[in-house]
C-alpha positions as CSV (number, residue, x, y, z in Angstrom):
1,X,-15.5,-58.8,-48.9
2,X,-17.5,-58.3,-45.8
3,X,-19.4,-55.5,-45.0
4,X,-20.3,-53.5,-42.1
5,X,-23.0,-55.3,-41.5
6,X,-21.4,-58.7,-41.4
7,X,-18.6,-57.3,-38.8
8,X,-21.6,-55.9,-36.8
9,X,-23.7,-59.6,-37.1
10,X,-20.3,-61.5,-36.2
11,X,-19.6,-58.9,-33.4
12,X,-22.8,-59.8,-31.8
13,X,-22.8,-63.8,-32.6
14,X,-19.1,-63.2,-30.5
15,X,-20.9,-60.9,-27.5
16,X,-23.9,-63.5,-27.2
17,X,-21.1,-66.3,-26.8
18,X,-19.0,-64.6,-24.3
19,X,-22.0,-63.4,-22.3
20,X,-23.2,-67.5,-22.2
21,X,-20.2,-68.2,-20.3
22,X,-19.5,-72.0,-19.8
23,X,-22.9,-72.3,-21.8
24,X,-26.6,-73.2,-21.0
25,X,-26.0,-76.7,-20.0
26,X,-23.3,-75.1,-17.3
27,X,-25.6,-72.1,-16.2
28,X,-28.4,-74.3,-15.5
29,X,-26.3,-76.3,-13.3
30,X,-25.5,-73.1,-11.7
31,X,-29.3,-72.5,-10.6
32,X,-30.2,-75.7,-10.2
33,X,-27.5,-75.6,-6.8
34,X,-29.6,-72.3,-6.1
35,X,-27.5,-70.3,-7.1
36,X,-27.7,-67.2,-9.5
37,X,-24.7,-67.0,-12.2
38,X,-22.2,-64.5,-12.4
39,X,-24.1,-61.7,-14.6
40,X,-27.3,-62.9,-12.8
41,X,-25.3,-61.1,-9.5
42,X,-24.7,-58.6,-11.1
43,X,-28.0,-57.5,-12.1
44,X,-29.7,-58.0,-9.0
45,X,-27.3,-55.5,-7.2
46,X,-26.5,-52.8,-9.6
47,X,-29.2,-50.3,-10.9
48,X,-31.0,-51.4,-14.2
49,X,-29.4,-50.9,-17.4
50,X,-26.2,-49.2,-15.5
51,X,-23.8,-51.8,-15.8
52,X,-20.6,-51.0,-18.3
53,X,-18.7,-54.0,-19.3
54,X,-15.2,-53.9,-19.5
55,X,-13.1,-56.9,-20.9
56,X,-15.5,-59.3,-22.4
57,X,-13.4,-60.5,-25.2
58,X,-10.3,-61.0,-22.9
59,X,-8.3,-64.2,-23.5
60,X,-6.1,-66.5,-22.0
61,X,-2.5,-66.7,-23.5
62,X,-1.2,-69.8,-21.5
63,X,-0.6,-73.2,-23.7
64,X,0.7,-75.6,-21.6
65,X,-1.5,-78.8,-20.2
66,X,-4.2,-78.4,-22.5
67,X,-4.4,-74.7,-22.3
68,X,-3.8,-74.2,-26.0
69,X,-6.8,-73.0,-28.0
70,X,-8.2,-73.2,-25.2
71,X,-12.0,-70.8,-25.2
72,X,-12.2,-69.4,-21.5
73,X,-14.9,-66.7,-22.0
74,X,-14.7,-63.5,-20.3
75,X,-11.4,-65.7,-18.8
76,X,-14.0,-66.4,-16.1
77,X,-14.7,-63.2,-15.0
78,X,-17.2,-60.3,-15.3
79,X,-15.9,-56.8,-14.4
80,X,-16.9,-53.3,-15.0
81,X,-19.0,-50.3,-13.7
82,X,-22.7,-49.3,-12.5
83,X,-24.9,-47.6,-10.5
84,X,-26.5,-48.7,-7.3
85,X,-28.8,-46.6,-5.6
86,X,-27.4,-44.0,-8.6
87,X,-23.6,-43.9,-7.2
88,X,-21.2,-45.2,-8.9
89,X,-19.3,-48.5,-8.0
90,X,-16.8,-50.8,-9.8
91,X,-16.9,-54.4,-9.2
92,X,-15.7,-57.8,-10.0
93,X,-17.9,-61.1,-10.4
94,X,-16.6,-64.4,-10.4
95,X,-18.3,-67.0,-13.1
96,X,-17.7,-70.5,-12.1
97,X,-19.3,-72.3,-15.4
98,X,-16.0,-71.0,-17.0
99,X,-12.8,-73.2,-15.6
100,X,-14.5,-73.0,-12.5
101,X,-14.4,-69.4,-11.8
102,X,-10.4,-70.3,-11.6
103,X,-8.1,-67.4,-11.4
104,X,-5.4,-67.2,-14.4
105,X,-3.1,-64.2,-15.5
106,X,-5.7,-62.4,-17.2
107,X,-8.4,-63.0,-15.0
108,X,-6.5,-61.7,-11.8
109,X,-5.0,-58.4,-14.0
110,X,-9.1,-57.8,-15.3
111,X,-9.9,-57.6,-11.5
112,X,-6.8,-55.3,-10.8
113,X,-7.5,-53.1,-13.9
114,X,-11.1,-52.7,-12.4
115,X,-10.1,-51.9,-9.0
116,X,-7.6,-49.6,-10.1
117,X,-10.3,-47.7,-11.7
118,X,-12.4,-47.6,-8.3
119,X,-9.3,-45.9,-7.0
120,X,-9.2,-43.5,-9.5
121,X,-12.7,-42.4,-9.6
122,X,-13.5,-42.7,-6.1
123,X,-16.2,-45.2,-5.9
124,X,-16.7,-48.4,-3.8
125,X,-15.3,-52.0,-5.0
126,X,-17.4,-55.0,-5.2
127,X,-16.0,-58.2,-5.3
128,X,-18.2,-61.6,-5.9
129,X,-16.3,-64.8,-5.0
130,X,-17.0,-67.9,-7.0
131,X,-14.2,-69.7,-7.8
132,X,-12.2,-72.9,-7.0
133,X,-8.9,-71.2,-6.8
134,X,-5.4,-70.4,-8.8
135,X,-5.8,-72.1,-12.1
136,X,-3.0,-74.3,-11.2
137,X,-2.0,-74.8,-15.6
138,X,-0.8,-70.9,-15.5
139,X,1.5,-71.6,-13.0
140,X,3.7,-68.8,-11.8
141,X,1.2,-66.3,-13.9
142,X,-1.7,-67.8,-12.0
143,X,0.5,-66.7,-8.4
144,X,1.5,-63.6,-10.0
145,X,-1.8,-62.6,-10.6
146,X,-3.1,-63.0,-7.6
147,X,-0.1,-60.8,-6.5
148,X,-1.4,-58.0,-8.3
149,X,-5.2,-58.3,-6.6
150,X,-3.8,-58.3,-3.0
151,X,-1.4,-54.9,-3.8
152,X,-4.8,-53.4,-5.4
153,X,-6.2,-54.5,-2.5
154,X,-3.9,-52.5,-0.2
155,X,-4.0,-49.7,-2.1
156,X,-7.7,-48.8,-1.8
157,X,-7.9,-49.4,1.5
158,X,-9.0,-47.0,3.6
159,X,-9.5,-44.8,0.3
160,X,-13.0,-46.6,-0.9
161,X,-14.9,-48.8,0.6
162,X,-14.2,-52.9,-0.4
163,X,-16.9,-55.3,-0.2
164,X,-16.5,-59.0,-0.8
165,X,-19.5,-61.5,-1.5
166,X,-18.7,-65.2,-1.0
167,X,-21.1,-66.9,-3.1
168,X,-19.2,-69.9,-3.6
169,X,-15.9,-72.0,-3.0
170,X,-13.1,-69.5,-2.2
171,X,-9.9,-71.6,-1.4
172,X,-6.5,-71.0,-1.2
173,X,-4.9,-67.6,-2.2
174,X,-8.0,-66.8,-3.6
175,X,-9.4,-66.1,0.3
176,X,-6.5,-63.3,1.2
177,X,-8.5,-60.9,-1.2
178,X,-11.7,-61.4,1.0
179,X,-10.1,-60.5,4.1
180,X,-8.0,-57.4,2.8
181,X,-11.4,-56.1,2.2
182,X,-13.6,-54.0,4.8
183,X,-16.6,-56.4,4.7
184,X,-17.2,-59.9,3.9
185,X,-20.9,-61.5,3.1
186,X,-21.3,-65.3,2.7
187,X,-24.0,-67.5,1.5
188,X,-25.2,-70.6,2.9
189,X,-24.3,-72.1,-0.3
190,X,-20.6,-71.2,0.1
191,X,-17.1,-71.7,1.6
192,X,-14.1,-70.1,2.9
193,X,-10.8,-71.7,3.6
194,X,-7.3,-71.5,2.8
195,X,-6.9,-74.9,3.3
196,X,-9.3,-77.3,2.5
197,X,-10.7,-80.8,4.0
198,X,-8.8,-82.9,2.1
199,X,-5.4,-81.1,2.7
200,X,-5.9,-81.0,6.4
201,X,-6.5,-84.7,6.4
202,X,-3.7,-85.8,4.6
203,X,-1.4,-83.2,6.6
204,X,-2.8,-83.3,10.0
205,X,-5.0,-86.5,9.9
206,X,-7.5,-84.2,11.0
207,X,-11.5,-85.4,9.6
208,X,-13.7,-82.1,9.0
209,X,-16.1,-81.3,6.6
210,X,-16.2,-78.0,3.9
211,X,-18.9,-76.7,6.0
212,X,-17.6,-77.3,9.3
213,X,-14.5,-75.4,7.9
214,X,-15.6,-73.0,5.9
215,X,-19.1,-72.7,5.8
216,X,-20.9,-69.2,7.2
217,X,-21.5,-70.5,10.7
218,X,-17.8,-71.3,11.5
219,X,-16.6,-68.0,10.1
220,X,-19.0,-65.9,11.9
221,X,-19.1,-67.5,15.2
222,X,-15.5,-69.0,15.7
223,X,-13.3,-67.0,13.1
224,X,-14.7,-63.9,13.0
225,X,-13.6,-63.8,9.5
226,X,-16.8,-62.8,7.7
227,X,-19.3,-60.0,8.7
228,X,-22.5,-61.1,7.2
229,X,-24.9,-64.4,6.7
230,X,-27.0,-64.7,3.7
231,X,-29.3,-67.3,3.4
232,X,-28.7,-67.1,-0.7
233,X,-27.3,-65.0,-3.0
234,X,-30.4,-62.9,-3.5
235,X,-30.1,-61.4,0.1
236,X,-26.4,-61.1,-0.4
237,X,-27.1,-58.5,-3.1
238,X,-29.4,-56.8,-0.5
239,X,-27.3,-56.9,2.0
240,X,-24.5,-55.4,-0.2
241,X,-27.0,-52.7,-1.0
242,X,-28.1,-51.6,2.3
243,X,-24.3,-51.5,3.8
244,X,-23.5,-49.1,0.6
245,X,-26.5,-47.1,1.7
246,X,-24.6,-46.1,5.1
247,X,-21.1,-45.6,3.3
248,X,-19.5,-42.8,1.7
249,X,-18.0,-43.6,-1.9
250,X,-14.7,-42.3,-1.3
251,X,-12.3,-41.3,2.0
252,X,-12.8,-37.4,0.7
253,X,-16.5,-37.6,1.0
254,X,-18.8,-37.4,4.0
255,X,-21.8,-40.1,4.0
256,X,-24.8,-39.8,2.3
257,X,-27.5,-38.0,4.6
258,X,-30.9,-39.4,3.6
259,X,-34.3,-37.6,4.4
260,X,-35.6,-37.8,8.3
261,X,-38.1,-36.1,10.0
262,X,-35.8,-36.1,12.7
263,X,-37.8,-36.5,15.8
264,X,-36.2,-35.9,18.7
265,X,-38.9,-35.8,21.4
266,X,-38.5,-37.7,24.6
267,X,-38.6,-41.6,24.3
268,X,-40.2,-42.6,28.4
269,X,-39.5,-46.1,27.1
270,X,-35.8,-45.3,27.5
271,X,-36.6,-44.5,31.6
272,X,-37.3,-48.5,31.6
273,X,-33.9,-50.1,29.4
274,X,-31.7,-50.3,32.3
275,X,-33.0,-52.8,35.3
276,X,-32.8,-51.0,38.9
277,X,-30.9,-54.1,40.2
278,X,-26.9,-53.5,38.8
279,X,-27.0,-57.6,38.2
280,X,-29.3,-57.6,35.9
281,X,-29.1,-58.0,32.2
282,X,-30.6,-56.2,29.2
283,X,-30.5,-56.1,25.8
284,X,-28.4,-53.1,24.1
285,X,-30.0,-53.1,21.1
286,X,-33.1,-51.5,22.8
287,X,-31.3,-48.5,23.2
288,X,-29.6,-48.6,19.8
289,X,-33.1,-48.7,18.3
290,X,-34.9,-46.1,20.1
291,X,-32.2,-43.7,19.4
292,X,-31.3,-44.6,15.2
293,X,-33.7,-43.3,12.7
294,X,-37.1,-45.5,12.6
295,X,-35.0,-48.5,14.5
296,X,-33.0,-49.2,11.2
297,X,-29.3,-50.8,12.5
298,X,-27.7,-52.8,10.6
299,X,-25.2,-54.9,12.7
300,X,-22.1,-56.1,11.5
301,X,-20.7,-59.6,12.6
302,X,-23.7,-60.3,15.0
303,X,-22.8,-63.6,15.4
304,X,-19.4,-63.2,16.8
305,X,-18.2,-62.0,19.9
306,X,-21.7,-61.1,21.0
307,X,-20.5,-59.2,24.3
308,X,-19.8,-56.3,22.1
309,X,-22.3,-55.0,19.3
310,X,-21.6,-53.3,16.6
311,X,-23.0,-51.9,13.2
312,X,-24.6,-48.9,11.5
313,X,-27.7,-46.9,11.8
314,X,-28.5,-43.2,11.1
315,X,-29.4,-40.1,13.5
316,X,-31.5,-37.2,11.7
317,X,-30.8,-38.8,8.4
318,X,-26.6,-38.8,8.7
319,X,-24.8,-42.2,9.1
320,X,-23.2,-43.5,12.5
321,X,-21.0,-46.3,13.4
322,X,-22.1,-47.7,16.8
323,X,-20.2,-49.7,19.3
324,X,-21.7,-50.8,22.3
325,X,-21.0,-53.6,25.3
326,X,-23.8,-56.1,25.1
327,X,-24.8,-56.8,29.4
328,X,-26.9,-60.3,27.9
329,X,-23.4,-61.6,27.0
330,X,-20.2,-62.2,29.4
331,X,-22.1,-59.1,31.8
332,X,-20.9,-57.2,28.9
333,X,-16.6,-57.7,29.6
334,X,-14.1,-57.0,26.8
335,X,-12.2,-60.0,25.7
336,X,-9.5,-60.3,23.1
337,X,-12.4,-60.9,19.9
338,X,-14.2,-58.1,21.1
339,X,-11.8,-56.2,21.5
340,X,-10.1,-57.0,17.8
341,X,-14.0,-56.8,16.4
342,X,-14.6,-53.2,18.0
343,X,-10.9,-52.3,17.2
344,X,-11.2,-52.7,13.4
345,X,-14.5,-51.4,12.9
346,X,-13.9,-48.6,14.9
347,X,-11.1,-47.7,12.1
348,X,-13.2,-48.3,9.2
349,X,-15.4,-45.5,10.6
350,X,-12.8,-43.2,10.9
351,X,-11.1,-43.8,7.6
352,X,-14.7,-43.0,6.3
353,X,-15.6,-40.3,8.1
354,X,-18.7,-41.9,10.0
355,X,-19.0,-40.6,13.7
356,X,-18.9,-43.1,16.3
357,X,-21.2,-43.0,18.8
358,X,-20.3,-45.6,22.1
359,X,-22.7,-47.0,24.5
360,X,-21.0,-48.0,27.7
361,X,-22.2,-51.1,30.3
362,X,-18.4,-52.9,30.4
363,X,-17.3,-54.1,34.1
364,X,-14.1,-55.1,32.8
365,X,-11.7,-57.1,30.5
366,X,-12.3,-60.8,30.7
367,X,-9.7,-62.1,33.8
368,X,-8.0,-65.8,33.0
369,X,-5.4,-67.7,32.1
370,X,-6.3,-68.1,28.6
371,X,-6.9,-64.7,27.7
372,X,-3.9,-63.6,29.2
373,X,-2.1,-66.2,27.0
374,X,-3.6,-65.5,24.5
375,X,-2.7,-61.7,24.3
376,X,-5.3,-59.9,26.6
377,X,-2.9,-57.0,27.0
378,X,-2.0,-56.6,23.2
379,X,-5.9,-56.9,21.7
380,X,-7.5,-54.5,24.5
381,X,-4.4,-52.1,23.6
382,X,-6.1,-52.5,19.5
383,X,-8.9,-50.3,21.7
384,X,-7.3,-47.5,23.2
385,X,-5.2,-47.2,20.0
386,X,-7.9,-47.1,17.5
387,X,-10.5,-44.4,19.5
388,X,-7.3,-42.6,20.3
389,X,-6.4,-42.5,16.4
390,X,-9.6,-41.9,15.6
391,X,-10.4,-38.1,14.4
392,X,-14.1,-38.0,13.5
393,X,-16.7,-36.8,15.6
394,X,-16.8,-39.3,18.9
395,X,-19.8,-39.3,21.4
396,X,-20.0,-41.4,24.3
397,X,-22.9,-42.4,26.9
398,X,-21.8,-44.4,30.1
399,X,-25.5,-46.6,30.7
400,X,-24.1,-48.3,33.7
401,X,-21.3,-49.5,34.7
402,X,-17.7,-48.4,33.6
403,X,-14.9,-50.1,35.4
404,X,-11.2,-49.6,35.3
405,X,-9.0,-50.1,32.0
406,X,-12.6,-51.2,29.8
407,X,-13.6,-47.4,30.9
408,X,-10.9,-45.9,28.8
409,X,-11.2,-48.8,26.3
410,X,-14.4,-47.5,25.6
411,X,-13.4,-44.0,24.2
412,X,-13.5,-41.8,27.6
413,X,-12.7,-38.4,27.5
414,X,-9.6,-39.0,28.0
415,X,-9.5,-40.9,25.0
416,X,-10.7,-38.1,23.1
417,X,-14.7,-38.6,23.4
418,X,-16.1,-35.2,22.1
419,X,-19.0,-35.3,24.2
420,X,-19.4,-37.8,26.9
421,X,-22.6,-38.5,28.7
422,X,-24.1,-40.6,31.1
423,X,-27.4,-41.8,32.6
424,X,-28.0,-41.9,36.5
425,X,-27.1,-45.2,36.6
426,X,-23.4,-44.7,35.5
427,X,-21.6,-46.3,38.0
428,X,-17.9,-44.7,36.8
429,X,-14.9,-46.0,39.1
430,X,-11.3,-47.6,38.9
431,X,-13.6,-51.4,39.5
432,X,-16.5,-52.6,40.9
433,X,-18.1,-51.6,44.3
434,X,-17.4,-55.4,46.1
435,X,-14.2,-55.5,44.8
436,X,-13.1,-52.3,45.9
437,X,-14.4,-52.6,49.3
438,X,-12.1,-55.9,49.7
439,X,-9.5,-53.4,49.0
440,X,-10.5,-50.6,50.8
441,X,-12.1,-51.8,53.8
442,X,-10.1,-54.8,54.4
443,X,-9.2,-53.8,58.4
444,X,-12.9,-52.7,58.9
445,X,-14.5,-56.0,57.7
446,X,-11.9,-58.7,59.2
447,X,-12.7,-56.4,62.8
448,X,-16.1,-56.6,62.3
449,X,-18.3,-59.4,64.4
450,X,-20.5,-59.7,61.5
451,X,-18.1,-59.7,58.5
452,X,-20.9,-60.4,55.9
453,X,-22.7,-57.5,56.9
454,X,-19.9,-55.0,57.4
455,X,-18.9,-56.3,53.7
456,X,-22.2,-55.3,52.2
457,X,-22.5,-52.0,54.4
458,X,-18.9,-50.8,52.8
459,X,-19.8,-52.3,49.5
460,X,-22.9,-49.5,50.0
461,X,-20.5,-46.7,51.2
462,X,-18.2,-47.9,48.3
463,X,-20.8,-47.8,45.7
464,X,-22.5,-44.4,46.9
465,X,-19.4,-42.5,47.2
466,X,-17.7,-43.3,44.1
467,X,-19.9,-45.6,41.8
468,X,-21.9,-42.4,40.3
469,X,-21.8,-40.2,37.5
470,X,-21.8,-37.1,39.8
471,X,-17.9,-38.0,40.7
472,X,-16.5,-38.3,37.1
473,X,-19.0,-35.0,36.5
474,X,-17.3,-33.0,38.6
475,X,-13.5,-33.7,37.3
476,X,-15.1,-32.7,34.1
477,X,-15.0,-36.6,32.4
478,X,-18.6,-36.6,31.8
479,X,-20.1,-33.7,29.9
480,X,-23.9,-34.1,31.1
481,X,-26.0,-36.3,33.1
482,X,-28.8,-36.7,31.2
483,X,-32.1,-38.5,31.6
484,X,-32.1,-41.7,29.3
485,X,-35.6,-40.1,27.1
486,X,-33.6,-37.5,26.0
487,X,-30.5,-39.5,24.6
488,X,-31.4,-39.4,21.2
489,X,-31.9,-35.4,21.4
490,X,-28.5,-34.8,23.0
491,X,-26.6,-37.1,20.2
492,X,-28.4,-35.6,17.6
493,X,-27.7,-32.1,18.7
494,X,-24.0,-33.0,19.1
495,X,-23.6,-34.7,15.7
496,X,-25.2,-31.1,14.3
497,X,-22.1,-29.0,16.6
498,X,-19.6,-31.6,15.2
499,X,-20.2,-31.8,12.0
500,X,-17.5,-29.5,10.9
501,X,-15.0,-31.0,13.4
502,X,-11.5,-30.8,12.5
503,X,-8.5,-32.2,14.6
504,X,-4.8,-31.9,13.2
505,X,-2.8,-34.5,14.6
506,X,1.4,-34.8,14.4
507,X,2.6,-35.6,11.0
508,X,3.8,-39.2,10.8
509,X,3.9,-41.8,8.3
510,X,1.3,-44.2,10.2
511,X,1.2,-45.4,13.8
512,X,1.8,-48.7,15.0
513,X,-1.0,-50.1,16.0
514,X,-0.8,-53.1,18.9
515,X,-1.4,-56.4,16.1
């Protein structure tokens, strides 16, 4: 008969087995491609001695090509709770020594189970991606299960925040998880495809590496898939940290204010951003960084569609989304990635309760052929509708320019902007000064003797008459003209005012947003 303590010594002979996964030989392999295994992730991003296991011992039941008997431990996946940064999150992490990380029944319904559980306790969903895909002996079950991920998937969304790491292969089905989430990180050591090389040859005789199709770089500059590069999966735990910093845990919860000093004094450094010649470029991130807490922003797809900047960063300790035209790129215009980059992120605020705080320098959308083809009207209309949507606390400052349908684009008052400010250089009008002066001025400059100089003169008038802040000012479309030192103090003051803002909207089941 055995005792207790031989079901306790047999118990932990069965733990130690399951927690080896694929085994040493398998593990080592892991590291040796410089990368950490699947409880190795884990415990670099959760808090120590937090994480809660749930489903170790869960099996397989498929039998068919060599699945019988069959030892899949953990069925290939790690799942459970923990603490990071003491707040609670749930999360999923792939192990690839087992079956290649493949995703079976039970696999797919462990990730589900855990994610259901996010949903019902409010907390934020991790999921690290290491796997080659369905486990194509399941089957149907194998399909079904990934079913069951992507409806989980749909049903947290916008309720807590999702997070997927790539830190390895992620092919076929097993990529739609990633991109129902909010935010995607990928390693240098990983890829992302639906399809992969091999496939695409045979099909479209096309020749392309896994890298050149999936790797980081193609996602984040030519996709616009993924959100964040990490150079291994060390910094992708960090990464994952930091963004968790900014978020809330759940839809019902403001984000977590962390202690500032709050300084608000003048910044004269601000005086100098902006060159005096309206041609001129500059970077936007200098004014993002004098005005966030300590410089801290953490931008969010930085490598795709540059001409708009996005990300997070905190004023007086509270979290802000920021969206802001970038003049260094394109002078700044809208396009249709832009557009969908600004569009979605702009939503994920709002679901989340993060203020938005715009910075404007946009002469336009991007004229052409190909952008009009390819949907100009439809993607800039993902703008309007999203600020329009978007209830939380909106604050916008005009740098410079602000031309025509971008203007609205780029939450005006009319689109609901809380507060709206601008800088003396805010040039606010329906377009540009030499545009408009073609317009306007037409009979004046084809009389002229000198038609160059009568252009530039009305180009002058043009620009002095309308192309100021003092115009929209006075028709009540900008709130204040205020001196660029001070920005900081006048968005940290209005966060403070609007912090308890509340805006009913008509009840609906969910507007129809221009896809």
């Amino acid at each position: 008969m055995n005792t207790m303590q031989d079901k306790i010594a047999e118990l932990q002979q069965r733990r130690a087995a399951a927690e080896l996964g694929g085994g040493a030989e398998r593990l080592d392999r892991q590291r040796r491609a410089g990368k950490l295994t699947a409880r190795e992730r884990i415990a670099a991003l959760v808090d120590p001695d937090s994480f809660d296991e749930t489903g170790l011992f869960a099996a397989h039941r498929a039998t068919l090509f060599g699945m019988a008997g069959k030892v899949l431990p953990a069925d290939g996946v790690v799942t459970g709770a923990a603490a990071v940064g003491g707040r609670l999150v749930h999360l999923a992490s792939q192990d690839f020594t087992v079956a290649g990380g493949s995703a079976g029944e039970t696999h797919s319904e462990k990730v589900a189970d855990i994610m259901h559980l996010a949903l019902k306790t409010g907390s934020p969903f991790v999921f690290i991606n290491d796997s080659g895909g369905a486990r194509v002996q399941e089957g149907i079950d194998s399909l079904s299960g990934y079913g069951k991920v992507f409806h989980a998937n749909v049903l947290l969304s916008g309720v807590v925040p999702q997070i997927s790491l790539i830190c390895g292969p992620c092919a076929g089905g097993a990529a739609y998880t990633p991109a129902l989430t909010d935010f995607i990180i990928q390693t240098r050591q990983a890829q992302l495809f639906i399809t992969g090389p091999q496939v695409i040859r045979q099909v479209t005789g096309e020749k392309v590496t896994a890298e050149q199709l999936g790797g980081p770089d193609a996602h984040m500059l030519h996709s616009g898939v993924i959100h964040f590069i990490a150079e291994d999966d060390q910094e992708a735990m960090l990464l994952c940290k930091k963004l968790l910093s900014f978020l809330p845990s759940n839809n019902l919860e403001d984000p977590p204010e962390v202690p500032s000093d709050c300084n608000v004094e003048p910044d004269p450094e601000m005086n100098n951003i902006v060159p005096d010649d309206p041609k001129r470029a500059y970077d936007v991130r200098e004014v993002i960084y004098r005005v966030v807490d300590q410089g801290d922003f953490l931008e969010v797809q930085a490598g795709f569609a540059m001409n708009l900047v996005i990300g997070f960063g905190r004023i007086c300790g509270r979290t802000v989304g920021v969206i802001a035209n970038q003049p260094k790129v394109m002078a700044g215009v809208l396009d249709i990635n832009a557009s969908t980059k600004g569009s979605r992120f702009i939503r994920f605020c709002n679901a989340f309760n993060i203020p938005l705080i715009t910075f404007v320098d946009v002469p336009g959308f991007l004229p052409g052929v190909q952008q009009e083809y390819g949907g100009i009207i439809r993607h800039g209309a993902k703008m309007l509708f999203a600020y329009s949507a978007a209830t939380v606390p909106k604050l916008t400052v005009t740098l410079r320019k602000s031309y025509g349908g971008a203007h609205l684009a780029m939450c005006s008052k009319d689109l609901g902007a809380d507060r709206a400010f601008a800088w003396p250089t805010a040039e606010i009008a329906v377009m540009g000064a030499e545009g408009a002066a073609e317009i306007v001025f037409r009979r004046e400059i084809e009389a002229a003797e000198d038609k160059a100089a009568k252009r530039q003169e009305m180009i002058q008038l043009y620009r002095d008459t309308f192309s100021t802040p003092y115009i929209a000012a006075g028709r009540r479309l900008v709130d204040d003209i205020i001196e660029p030192a001070e920005t900081r103090k006048h968005l940290a003051q209005s966060l403070e005012y609007l912090h308890t803002k509340r805006e009913l909207r008509p009840a609906k089941k969910h507007g129809l947003i221009p896809l």
